[in-house]
Structures are given as C-alpha cells and as structure tokens.
C-alpha positions, 0 to 999 in steps of 0.5 A: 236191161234191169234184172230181177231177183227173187230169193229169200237166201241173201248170200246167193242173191248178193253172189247173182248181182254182184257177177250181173252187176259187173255184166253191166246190167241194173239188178233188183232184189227181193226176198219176198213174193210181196216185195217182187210185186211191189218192185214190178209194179213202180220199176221197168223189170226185163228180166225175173230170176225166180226162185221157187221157194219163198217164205210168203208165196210158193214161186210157181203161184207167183209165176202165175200172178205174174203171167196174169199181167205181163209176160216178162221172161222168168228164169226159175231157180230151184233146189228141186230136180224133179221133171214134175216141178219143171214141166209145172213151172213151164205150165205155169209161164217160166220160160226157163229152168236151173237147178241148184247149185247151179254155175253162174256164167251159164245163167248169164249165157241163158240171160244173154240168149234172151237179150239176142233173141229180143234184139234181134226182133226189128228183123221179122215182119209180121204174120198174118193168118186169117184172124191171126196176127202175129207181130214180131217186132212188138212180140205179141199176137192177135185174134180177131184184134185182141190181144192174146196174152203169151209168154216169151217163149211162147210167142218164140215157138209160135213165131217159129212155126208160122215163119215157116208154114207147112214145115215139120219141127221136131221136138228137139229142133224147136228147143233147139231153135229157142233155148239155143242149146242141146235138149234137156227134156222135149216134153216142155214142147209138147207144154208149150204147144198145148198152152198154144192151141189152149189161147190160140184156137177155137177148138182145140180138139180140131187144132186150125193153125197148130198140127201134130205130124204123128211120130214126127213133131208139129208144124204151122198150118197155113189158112 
C-alpha cells in the first residue's frame, strides 16, 4: 500500500515513515498542500495522513480539494482537540481522526483496519435497490447509473445498512461496526448519515432509503 503524508513538521513525518517503512508499506511525503497535489496527481496514493495545519493551505479545505476528485481514505492528525474540528473534518471527508501527541502503533492499527476492510471487499455481492446500486467490490454506488461520489467510510456505513435492510443500528453499533473500535463521539454518524441522504436522496426531507428510528438509531429501508 503506498501511504501519504502531509505535514510540514519534518521530525514527525520522518518518525511516521520510518515505523510505516518497517511495516512494509511505500511512503510519501509532503510538507505542503501544493506538493500532496502534485504527489496525488502523477503516484497511486492508497492511503492520506493528513495534518490539519499547513503552511500554504488549511488541511480541512485540502480535504475538501481532495474529495472533489477521489475518495481515498484520509487519516487527519491534528494538535487540536476540539469536537468542532472533528465533526468538521468528517464533514468535509476525513474517514479518520488523531490528536497529537498521538501513539504511532495505534496509527498503524487504524491504518491496518482500513486495509482489512478493503481486502475483504471480493466477498460482498452487490446491492440493488430500485435506482440504487450498491457495488462492494469496486466500492462505489450508483443512482440512476452515475456514480455517486462517496468517502470510504461513507460507502462502509451505507453498505452496512443496506446489507441488512430493515434492521435498526444504533449509533454506537455503526461505529462499532466501521472503526472496529469503542466510540469516541457518535455524532460523527449522525455527519456521516446526513452526508448520505444529501447524495443519496431525492428529498431529504422525506429520506426513501435512509431512516431515523426515533430514539433508537437508523436503518435501511428496502424499496
């Protein structure tokens, strides 16, 4: 997998690739938003680690320009530990979240859950739901035959759901199920929903695929 890292403080992008490099991975760097666009656009990148201040561009709007184009998974590092900065990163596309200082084995943990998830793609049939398809092992989604553009996590909690029609997650279940780990703040779901409906619905005020179980958590409903 060939891992990208975007920081401008070169002690701590030389520790990350030193410990990836060992891990096996082929490592990037940049320590600027202008070279990780240049690096993206002529290398296969897999895999972004994405700090949130840089000299030439705010990390979250390079986020942004980033989702315009691909949905490669985006871990953002951050000296910040507000909710705010979280929930606006997820908004925004990040599939992941670190506060720094922050401990490099469990990076590579959050780094290695990504690459299970993705291998294990060949398994999971496709979905199809009236105008909507749902393609696991290309990890994209369809209306109406176009493609509609979706982060990795995302397409994971959507392909959660409509895997299993009709039946109600909880917050905590659906970040259970996709960060593979104890929830940190399950209002990222509620981001994450409200970012489907937006792409996947003709109205989301009267959502056709994506329901609220009032008090409970959401489910997939099955046209």
């Amino acid at each position: 997998m060939n891992i990208l890292i975007v920081d401008d403080e070169r002690l701590i992008v030389k520790g990350i690739k030193s410990v990836l490099e060992q891990q096996g991975y082929m490592v990037y760097d940049a320590y600027t938003a202008s070279e990780a666009l240049s690096l993206l656009a002529r290398e296969r990148i897999d895999f972004i680690i994405l700090d949130l201040m840089l000299p030439d561009m705010d990390g979250m709007m390079l986020c942004k320009k980033i989702r315009e184009s691909r949905d490669t998974p985006i871990l953002m590092l951050t000296a910040k530990d507000g909710d705010y900065d979280k929930i606006l990163g997820f908004e925004l596309g990040a599939d992941d979240y670190m506060t720094k200082p922050f401990n490099v084995l469990e990076l590579i943990a959050r780094i290695k859950a990504i690459a299970r998830r993705s291998e294990s793609k060949t398994s999971n049939p496709a979905l199809y739901y009236g105008d909507l398809v749902i393609n696991y092992e290309e990890r994209k989604a369809y209306k109406n035959n176009k493609e509609i553009k979706l982060t990795a996590k995302e397409f994971e909690v959507l392909y959660l759901l409509a895997n299993n029609p009709g039946k109600v997650f909880t917050r905590e279940e659906i970040f259970n199920h996709i960060w593979e780990e104890e929830p940190v703040d399950v209002r990222t779901i509620d981001v994450h929903i409200r970012n489907l409906r937006e792409k996947i619905e003709s109205d989301t005020k009267r959502p056709k695929y994506l329901m609220t179980k009032w008090g409970v958590g959401y489910y997939f409903n099955k046209v």
